[in-house]
Backbone bond lengths (Angstrom), bond angles and torsions (degrees), N, CA, C in turn:
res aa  C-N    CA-C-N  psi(-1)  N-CA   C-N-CA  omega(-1)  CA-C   N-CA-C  phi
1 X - - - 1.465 - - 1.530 110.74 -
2 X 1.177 117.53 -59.63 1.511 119.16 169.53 1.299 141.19 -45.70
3 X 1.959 108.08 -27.99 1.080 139.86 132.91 1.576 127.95 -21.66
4 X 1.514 95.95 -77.63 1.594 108.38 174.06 1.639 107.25 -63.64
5 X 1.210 120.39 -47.89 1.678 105.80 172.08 1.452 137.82 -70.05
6 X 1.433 106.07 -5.92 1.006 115.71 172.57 1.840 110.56 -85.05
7 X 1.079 90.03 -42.97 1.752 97.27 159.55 1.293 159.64 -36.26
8 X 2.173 77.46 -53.91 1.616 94.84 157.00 1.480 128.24 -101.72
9 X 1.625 117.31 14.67 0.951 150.59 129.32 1.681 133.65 -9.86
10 X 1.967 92.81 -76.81 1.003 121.67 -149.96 2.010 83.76 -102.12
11 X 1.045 116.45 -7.50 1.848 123.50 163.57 1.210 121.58 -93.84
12 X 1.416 128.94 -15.30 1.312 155.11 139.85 1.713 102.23 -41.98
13 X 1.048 127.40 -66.46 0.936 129.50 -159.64 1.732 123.32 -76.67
14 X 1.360 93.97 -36.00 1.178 110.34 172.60 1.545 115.96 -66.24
15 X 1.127 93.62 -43.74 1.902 117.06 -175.61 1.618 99.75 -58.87
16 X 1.172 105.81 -47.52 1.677 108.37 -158.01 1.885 101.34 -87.35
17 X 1.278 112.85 -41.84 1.628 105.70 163.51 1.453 121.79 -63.45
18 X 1.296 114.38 -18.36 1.457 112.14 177.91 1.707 115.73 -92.93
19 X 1.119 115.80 -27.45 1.678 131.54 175.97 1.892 85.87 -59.94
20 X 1.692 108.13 -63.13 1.581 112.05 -140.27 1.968 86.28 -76.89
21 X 1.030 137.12 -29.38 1.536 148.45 173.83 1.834 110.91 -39.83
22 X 1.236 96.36 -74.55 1.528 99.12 168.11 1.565 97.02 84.01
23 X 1.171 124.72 60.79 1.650 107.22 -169.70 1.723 98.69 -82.85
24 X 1.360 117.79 144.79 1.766 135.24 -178.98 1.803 98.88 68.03
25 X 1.441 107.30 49.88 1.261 86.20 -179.53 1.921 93.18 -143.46
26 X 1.000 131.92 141.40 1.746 127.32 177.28 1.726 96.12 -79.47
27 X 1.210 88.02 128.57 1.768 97.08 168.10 1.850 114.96 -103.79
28 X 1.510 102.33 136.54 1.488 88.86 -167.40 1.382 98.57 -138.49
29 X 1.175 76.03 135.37 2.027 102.14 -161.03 1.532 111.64 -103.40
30 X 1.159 121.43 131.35 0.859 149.80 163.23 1.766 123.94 -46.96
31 X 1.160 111.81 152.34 1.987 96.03 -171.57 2.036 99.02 -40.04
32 X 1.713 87.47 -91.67 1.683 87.33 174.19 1.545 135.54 -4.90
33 X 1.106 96.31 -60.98 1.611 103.06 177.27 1.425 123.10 -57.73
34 X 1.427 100.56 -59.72 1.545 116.05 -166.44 1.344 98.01 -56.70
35 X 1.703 122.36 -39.32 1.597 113.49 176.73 1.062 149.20 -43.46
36 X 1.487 81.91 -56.51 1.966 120.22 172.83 1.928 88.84 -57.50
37 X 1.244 103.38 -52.19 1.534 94.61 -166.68 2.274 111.05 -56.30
38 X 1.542 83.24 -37.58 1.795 85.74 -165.14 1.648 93.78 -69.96
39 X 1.511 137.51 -22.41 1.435 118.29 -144.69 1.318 102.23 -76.97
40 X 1.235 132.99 -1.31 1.617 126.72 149.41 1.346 124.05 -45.38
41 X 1.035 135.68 94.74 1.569 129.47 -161.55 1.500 112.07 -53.95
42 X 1.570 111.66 -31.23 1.629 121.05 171.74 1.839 121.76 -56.89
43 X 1.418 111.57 -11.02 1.458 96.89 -166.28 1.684 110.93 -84.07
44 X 1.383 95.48 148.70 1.374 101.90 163.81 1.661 132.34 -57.49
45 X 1.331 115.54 76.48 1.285 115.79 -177.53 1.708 105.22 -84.05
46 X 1.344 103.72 145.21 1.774 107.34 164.79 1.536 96.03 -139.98
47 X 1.254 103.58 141.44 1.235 136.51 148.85 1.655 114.68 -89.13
48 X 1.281 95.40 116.63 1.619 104.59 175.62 1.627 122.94 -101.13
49 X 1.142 114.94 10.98 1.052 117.02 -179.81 1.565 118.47 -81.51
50 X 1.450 126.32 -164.43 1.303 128.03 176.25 1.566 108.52 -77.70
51 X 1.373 119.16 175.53 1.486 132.54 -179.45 1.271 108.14 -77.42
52 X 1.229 114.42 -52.05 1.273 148.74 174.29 2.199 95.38 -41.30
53 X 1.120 117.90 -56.13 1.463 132.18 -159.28 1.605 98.56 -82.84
54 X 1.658 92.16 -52.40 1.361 89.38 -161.40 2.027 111.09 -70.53
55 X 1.401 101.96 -19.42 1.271 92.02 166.79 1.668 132.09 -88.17
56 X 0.870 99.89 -24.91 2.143 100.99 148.29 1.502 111.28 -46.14
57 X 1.069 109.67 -35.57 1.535 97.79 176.51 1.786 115.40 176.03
58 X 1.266 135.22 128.94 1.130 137.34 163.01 1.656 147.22 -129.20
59 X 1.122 169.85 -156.22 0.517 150.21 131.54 1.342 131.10 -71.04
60 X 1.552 124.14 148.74 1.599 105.30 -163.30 1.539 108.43 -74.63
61 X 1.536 110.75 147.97 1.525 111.47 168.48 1.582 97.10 95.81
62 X 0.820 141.44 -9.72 1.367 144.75 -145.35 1.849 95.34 -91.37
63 X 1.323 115.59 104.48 1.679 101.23 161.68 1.905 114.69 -66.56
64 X 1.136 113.57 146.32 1.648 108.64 -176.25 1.514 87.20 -110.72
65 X 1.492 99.02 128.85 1.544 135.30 -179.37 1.910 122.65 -110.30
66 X 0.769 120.19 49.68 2.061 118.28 -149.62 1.693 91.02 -58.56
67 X 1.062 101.59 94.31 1.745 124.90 141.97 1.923 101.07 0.44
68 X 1.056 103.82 -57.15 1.902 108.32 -166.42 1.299 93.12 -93.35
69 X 1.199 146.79 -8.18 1.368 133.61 -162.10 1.793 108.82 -79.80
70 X 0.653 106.21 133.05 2.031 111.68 169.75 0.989 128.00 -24.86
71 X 1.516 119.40 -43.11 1.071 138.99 -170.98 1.564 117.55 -111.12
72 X 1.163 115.50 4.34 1.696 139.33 157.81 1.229 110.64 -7.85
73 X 1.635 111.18 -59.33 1.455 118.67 -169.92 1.753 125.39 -88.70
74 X 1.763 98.09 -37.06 1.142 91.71 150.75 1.426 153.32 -44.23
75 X 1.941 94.79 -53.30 1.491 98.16 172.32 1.908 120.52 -80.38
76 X 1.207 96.58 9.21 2.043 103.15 178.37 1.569 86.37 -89.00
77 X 1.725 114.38 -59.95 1.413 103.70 176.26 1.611 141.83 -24.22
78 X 1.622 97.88 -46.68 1.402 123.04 177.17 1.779 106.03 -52.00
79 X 1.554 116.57 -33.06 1.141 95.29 -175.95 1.530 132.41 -84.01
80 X 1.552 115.59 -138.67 1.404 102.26 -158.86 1.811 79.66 -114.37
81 X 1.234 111.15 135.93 1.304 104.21 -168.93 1.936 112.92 -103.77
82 X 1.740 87.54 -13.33 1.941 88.21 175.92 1.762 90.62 -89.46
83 X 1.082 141.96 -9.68 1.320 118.56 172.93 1.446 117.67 -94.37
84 X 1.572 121.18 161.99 1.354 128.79 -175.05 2.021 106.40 -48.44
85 X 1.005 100.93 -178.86 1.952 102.52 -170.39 1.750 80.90 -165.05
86 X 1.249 104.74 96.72 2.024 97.78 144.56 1.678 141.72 -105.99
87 X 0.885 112.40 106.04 1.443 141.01 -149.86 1.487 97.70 -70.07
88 X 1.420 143.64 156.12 1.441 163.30 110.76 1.077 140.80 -138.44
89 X 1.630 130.17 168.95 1.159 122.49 -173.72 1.464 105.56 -137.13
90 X 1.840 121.41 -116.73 1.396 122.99 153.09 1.066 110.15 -79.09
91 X 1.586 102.47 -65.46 1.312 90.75 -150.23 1.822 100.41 -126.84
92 X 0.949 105.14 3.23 1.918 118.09 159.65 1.465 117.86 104.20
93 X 1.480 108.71 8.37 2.043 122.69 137.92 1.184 118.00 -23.58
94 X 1.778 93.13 -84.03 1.596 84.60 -163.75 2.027 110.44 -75.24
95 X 1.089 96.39 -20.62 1.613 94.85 178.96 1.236 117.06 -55.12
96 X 1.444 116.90 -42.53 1.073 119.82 179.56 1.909 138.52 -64.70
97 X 2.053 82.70 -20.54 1.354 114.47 173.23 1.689 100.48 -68.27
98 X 1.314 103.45 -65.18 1.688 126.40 -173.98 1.868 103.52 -29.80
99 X 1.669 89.01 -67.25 1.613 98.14 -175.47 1.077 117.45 -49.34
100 X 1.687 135.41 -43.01 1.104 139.21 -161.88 1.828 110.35 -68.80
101 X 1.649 97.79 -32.43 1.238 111.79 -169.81 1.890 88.62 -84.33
102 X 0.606 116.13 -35.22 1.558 122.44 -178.56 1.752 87.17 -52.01
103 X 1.168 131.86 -88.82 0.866 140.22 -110.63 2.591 88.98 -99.21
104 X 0.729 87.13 1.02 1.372 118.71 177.86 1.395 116.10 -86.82
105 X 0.991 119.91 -54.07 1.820 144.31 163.97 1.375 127.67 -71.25
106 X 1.543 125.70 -10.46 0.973 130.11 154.99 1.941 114.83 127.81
107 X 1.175 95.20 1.34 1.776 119.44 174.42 1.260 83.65 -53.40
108 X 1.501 107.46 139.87 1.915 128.27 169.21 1.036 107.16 -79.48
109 X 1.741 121.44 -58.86 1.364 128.22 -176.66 1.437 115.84 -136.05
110 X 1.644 119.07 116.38 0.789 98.83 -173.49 1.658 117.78 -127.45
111 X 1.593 147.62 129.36 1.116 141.92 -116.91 1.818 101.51 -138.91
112 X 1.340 112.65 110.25 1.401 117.50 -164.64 1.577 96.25 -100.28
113 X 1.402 112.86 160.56 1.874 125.83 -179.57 1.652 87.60 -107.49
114 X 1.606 107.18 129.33 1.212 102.20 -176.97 1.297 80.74 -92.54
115 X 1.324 116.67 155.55 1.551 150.32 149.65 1.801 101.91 81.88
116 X 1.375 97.26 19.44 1.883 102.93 -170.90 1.345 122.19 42.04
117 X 1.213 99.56 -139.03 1.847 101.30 -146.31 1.985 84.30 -92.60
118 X 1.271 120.95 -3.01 1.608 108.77 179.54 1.250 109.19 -83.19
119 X 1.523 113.97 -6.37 1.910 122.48 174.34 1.377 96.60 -96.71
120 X 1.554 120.66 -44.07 1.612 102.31 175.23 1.728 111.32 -61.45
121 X 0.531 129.37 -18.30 1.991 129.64 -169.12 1.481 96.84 -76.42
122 X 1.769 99.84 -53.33 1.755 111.98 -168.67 1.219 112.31 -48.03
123 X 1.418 114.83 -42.55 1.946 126.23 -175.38 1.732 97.37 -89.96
124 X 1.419 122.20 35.40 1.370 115.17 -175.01 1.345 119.29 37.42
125 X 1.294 136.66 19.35 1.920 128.98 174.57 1.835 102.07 -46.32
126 X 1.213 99.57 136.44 1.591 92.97 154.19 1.670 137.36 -70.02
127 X 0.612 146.89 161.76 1.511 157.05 -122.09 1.899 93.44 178.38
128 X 1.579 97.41 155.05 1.265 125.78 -171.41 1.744 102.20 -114.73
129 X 1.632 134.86 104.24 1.420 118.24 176.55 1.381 107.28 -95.69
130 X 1.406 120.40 120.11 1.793 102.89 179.47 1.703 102.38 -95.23
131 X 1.291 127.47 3.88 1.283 147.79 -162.83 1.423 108.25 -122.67
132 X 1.617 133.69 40.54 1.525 110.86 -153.34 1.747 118.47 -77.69
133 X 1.411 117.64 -3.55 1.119 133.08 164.75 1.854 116.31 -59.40
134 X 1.259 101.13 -42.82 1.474 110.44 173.56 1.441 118.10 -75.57
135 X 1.377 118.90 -29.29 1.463 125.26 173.40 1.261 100.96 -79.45
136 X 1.554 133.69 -59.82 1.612 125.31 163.97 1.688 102.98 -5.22
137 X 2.077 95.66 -76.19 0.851 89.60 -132.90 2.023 130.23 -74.46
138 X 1.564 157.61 173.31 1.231 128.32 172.63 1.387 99.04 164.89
139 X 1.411 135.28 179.25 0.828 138.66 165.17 1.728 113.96 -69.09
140 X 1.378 124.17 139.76 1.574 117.90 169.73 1.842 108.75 -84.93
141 X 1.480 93.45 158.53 1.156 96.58 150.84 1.634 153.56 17.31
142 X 1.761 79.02 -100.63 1.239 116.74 156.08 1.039 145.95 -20.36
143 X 1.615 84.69 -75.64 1.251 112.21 -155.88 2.299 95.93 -85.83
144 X 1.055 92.57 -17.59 2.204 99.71 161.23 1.409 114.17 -43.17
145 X 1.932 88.73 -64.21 1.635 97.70 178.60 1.446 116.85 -90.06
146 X 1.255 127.92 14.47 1.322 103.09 147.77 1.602 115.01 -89.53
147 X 1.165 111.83 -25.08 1.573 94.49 167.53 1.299 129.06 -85.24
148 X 1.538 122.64 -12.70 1.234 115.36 173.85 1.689 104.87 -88.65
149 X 1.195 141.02 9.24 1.672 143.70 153.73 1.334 95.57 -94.02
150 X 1.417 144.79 -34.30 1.376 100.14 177.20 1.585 127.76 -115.83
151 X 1.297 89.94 44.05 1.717 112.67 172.09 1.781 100.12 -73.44
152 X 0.835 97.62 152.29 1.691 118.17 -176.77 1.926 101.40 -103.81
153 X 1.029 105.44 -16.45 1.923 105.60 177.68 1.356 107.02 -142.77
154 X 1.431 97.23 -161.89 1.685 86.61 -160.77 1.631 105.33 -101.53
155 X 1.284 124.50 138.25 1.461 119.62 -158.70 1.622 102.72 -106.70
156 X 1.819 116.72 131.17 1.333 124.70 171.50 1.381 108.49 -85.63
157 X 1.187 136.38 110.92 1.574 126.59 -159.35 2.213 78.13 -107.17
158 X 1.052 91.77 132.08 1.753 108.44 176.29 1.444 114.30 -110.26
159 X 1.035 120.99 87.07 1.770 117.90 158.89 0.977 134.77 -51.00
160 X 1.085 118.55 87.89 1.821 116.29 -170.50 1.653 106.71 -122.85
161 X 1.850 119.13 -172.57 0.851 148.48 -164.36 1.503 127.11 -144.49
162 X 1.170 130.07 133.64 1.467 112.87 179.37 1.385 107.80 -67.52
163 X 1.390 124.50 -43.03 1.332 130.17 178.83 1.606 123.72 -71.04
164 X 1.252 109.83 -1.90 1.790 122.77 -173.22 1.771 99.07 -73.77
165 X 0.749 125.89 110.53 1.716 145.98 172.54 1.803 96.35 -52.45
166 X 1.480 105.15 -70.93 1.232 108.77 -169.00 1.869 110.29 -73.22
167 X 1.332 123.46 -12.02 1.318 102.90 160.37 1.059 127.27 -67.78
168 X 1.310 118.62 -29.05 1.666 134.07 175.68 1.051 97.73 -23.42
169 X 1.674 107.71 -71.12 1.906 117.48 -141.76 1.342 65.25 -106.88
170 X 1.299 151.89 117.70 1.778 170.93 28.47 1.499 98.43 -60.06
171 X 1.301 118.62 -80.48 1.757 105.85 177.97 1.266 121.77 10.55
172 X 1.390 120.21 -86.73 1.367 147.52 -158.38 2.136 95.43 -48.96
173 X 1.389 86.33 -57.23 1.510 102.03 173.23 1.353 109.14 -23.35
174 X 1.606 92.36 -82.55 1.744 106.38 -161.34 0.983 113.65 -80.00
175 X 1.530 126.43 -2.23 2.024 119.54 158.44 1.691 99.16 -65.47
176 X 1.596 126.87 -42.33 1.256 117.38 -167.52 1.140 107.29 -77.01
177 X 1.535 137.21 -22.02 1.500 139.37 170.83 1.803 93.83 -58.24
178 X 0.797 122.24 -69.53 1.434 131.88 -174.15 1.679 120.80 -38.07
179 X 1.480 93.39 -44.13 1.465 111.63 -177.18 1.888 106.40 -69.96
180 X 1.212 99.51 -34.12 1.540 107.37 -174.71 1.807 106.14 -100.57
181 X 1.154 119.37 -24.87 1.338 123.21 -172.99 1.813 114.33 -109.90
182 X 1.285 113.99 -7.44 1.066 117.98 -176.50 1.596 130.37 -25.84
183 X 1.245 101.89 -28.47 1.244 116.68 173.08 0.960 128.53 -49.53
184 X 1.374 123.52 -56.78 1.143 165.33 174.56 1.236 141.08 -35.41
185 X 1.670 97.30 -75.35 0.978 137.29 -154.49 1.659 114.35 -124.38
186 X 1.658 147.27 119.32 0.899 115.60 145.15 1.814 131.58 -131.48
187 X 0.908 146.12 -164.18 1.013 157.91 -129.39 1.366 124.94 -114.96
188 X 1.566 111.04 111.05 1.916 90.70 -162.58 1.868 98.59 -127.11
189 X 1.301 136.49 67.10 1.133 121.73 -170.41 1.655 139.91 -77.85
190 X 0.954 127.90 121.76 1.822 146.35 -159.93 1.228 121.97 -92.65
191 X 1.266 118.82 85.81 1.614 107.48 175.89 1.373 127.00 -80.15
192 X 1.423 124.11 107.55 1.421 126.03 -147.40 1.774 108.30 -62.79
193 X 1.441 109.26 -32.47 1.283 124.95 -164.30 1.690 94.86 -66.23
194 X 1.604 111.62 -39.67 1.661 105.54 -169.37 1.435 104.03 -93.28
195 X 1.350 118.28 -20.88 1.286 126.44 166.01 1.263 131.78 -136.54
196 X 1.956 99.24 72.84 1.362 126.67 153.21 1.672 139.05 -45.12
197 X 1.510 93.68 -32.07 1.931 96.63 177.73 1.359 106.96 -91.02
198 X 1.553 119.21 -29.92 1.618 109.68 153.14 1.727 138.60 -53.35
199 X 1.617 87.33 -31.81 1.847 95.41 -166.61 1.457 83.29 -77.12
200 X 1.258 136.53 -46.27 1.258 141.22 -176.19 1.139 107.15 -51.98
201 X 1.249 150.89 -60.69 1.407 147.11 -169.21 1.524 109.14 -81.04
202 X 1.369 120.84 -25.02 1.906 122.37 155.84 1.318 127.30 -52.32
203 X 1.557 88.24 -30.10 2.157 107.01 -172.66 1.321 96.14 55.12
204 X 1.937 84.09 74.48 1.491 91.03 158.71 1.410 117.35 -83.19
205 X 1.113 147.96 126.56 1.643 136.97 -171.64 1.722 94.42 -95.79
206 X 1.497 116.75 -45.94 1.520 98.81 -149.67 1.673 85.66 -146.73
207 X 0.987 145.52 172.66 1.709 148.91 121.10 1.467 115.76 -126.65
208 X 1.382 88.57 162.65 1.363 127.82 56.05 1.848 94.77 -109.70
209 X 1.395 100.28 154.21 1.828 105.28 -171.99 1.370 99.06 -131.86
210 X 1.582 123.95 107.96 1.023 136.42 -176.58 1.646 107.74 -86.02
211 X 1.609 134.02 125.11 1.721 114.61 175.39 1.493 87.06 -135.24
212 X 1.483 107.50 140.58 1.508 107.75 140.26 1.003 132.24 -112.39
213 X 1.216 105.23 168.09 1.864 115.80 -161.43 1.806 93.07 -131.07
214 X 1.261 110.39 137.87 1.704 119.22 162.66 1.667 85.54 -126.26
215 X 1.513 111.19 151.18 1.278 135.03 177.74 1.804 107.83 24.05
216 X 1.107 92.10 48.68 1.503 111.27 148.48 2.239 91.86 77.86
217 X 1.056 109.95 20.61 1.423 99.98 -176.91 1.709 99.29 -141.83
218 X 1.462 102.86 136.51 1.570 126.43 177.43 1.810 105.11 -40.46
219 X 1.816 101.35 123.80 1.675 93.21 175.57 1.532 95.45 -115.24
220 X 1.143 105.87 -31.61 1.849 116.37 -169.14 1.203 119.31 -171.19
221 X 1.706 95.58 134.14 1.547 96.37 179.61 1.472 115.86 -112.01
222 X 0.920 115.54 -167.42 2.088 109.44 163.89 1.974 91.84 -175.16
223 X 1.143 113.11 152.75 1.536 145.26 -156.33 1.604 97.08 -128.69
224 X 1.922 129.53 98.10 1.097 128.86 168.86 0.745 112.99 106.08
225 X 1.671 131.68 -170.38 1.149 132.45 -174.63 1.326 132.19 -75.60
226 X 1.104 100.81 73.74 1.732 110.40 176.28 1.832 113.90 -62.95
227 X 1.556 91.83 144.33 1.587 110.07 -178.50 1.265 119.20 -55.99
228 X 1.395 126.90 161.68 1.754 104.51 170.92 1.454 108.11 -90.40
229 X 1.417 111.10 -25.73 1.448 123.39 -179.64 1.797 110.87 -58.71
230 X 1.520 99.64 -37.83 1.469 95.13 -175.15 2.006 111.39 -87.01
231 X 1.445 108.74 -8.64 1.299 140.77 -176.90 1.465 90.55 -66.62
232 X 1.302 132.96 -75.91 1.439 146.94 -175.33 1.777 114.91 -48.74
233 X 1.215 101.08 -61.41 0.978 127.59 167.22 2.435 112.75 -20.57
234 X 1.856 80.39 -74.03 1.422 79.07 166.73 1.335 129.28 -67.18
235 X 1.532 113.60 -43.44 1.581 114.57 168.61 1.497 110.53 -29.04
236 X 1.656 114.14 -54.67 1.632 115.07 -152.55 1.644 89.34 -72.27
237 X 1.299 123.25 -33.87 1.330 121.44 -139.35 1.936 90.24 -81.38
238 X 1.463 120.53 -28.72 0.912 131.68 -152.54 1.471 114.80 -103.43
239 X 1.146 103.58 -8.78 1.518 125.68 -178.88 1.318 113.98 -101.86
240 X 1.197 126.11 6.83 1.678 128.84 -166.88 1.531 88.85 -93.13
């Protein structure tokens, strides 16, 4: 008897490390997790973001890797590829790009920050600024809602990035919302990178992050590439 339970035991075990393992698969961790996972001072952390980003602020230990940079593959190459690799960015785009390619190239395990370093800020984690003038610096608060209360129409506040791919092709969008809705509607744009302690206190998760505001208070938001048709749509609906 002790035999057989030790048996089915020892298949238990196997079963349940191999389910929770996930081999060829990106695991994506949550603030909590990803922490507990980094507080080994040895792990391979990358930051994939820009130079520019990553020195406003990072996480400690973190090598900075820029996702677009030339040499992208080389320096992922450089690492240790039988040990774990945990990946982030802002808001978990490009990480998610990074990891995949990570995990593509011959990485064993490789461990993504869901919603990036704007979910580490949200749960207060500390961060490393080698730039503290740039983290100072941003739009306040405040100073959002005093301009979105004393707008006279209803304001699309746009979260974007110089480096955001998909704001690009939104642009084009919301000049033609503008061009046809002008009335209406106007225009409030956010660069998350220069104004991080704002996107942070909006809960920005991802952009590009489209919100509107009528008389200075949130009516609707949407996350990505939103339509222009469905863009208009709310303006008219919101303007009555």
């Amino acid at each position: 008897m002790r035999k057989i339970t030790y048996h089915l035991f020892l298949m238990f075990t196997v079963f349940f490390t191999a389910c929770n393992a996930q081999p060829g698969k990106v695991q994506n961790l949550d603030v909590d997790a990803f922490d507990k996972s980094i507080s080994n001072n040895q792990v391979q952390l990358v930051d994939v973001r820009t130079p520019s980003e990553f020195a406003s602020k990072h996480i400690q230990n973190a090598k900075n890797i820029d996702i677009n940079s030339a040499d992208f593959d080389k320096q992922m190459n450089s690492l240790d590829k039988s040990k774990p690799v945990y990946i982030y960015c802002l808001s978990g785009g490009r990480s998610s790009r990074a990891a995949d390619w990570a995990l593509a190239n011959g990485f064993r395990e490789v461990y993504n920050l869901s919603y990036g370093i704007n979910s580490w800020l949200g749960e207060k984690k500390p961060v490393v600024a080698e730039n503290a003038e740039a983290q100072a610096a941003g739009l306040t608060f405040d100073d959002y809602l005093k301009h979105l209360s004393s707008a006279q129409k209803l304001v699309l506040v746009d979260f974007n990035a110089v480096w955001c791919g998909p704001c690009k092709i939104l642009k084009p969008r919301i000049q033609s919302l503008l061009k046809k809705r002008g009335e209406k509607v106007e225009l409030y744009e956010i660069d998350v990178d220069k104004n991080s302690a704002l996107a942070n206190k909006m809960n920005v998760k991802g952009i590009p992050l489209l919100i509107l505001y009528k008389g200075g208070k949130e009516v609707w938001r949407t996350m990505g590439l939103a339509e222009e048709k469905d863009l208009m749509d709310k303006v008219d609906e919101f303007s009555k």
